[in-house]
C-alpha positions as CSV (number, residue, x, y, z in Angstrom):
1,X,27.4,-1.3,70.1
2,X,29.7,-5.0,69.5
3,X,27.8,-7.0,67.0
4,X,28.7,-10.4,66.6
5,X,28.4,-12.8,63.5
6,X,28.8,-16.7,63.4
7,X,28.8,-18.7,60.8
8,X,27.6,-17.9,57.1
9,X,27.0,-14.0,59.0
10,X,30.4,-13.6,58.8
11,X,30.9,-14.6,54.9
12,X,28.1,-11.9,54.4
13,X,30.1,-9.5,56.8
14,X,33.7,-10.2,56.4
15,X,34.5,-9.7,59.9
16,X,33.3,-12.0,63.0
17,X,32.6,-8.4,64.6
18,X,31.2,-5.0,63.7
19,X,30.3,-1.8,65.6
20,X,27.2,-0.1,64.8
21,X,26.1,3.1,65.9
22,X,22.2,3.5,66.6
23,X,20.6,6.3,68.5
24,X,19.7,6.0,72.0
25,X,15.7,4.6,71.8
26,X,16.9,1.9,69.4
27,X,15.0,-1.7,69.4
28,X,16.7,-5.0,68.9
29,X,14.5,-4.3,66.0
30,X,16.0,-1.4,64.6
31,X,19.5,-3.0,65.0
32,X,18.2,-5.8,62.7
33,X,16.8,-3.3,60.1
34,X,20.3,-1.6,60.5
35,X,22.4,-4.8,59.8
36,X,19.8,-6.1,56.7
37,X,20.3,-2.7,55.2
38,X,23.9,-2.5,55.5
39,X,24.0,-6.2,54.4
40,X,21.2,-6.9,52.2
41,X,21.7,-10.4,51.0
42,X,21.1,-11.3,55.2
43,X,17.6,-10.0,55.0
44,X,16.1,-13.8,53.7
45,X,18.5,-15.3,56.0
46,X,17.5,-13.3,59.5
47,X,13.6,-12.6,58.5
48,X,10.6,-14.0,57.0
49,X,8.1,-12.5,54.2
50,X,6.3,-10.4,56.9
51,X,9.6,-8.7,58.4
52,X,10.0,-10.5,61.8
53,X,13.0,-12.6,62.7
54,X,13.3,-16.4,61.1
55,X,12.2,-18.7,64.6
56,X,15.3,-20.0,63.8
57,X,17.6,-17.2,64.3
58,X,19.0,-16.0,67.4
59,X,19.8,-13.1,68.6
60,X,21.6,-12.6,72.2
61,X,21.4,-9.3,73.9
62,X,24.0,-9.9,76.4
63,X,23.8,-13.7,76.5
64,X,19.9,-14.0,76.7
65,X,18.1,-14.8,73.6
66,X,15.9,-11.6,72.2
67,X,12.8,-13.1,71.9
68,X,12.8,-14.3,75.8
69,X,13.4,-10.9,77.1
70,X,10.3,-9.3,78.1
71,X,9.6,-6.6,75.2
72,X,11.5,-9.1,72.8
73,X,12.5,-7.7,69.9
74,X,11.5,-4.1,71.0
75,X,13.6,-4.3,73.7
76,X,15.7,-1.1,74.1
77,X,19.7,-1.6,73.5
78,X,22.4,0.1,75.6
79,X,25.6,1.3,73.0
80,X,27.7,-0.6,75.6
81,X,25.9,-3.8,75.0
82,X,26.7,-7.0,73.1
83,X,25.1,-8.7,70.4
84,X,25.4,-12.3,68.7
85,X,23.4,-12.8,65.7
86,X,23.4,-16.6,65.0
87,X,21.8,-18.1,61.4
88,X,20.3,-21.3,61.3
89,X,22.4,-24.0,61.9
90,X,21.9,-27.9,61.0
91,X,24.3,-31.2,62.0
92,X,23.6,-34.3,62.7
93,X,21.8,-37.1,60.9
């Protein structure tokens, strides 16, 4: 499936996006364990001490945020769908 990084992601990745290959039962889960894996210094940016995804992450499963879809992040991916992984970001005064 498309993965794509914004921001500070794509310092850590080199590339705004990145094909990843998971077997057919994966979880937005597992693709996050995949990416922190592959890119371990993303692991403090996407997740807190207990393993579960920062509040202020996002991640879009074809344009809908992950922890709004119904099973969140055990929903089941599709290797033709697209995902945006988006770090915390800040602006303003």
């Amino acid at each position: 499936m498309r993965v794509n990084f914004y921001a500070t992601l794509r310092q850590i990745t080199g590339a705004k996006t990145l094909e990843f290959t998971l077997p057919d039962s994966a979880t937005v889960r597992r693709l996050i364990e995949e990416v922190t894996s592959r890119y371990p210094p993303m692991q403090h940016m996407l997740l807190d001490e207990q393993g579960e995804l920062h509040g202020h992450v996002h991640v879009f499963i074809n344009g809908r945020d992950a922890p709004y879809l119904k099973n969140a992040l055990e929903t089941m991916l599709a290797s033709d769908d697209t995902v945006d992984i988006f770090p915390a970001t800040g602006g303003g005064c």
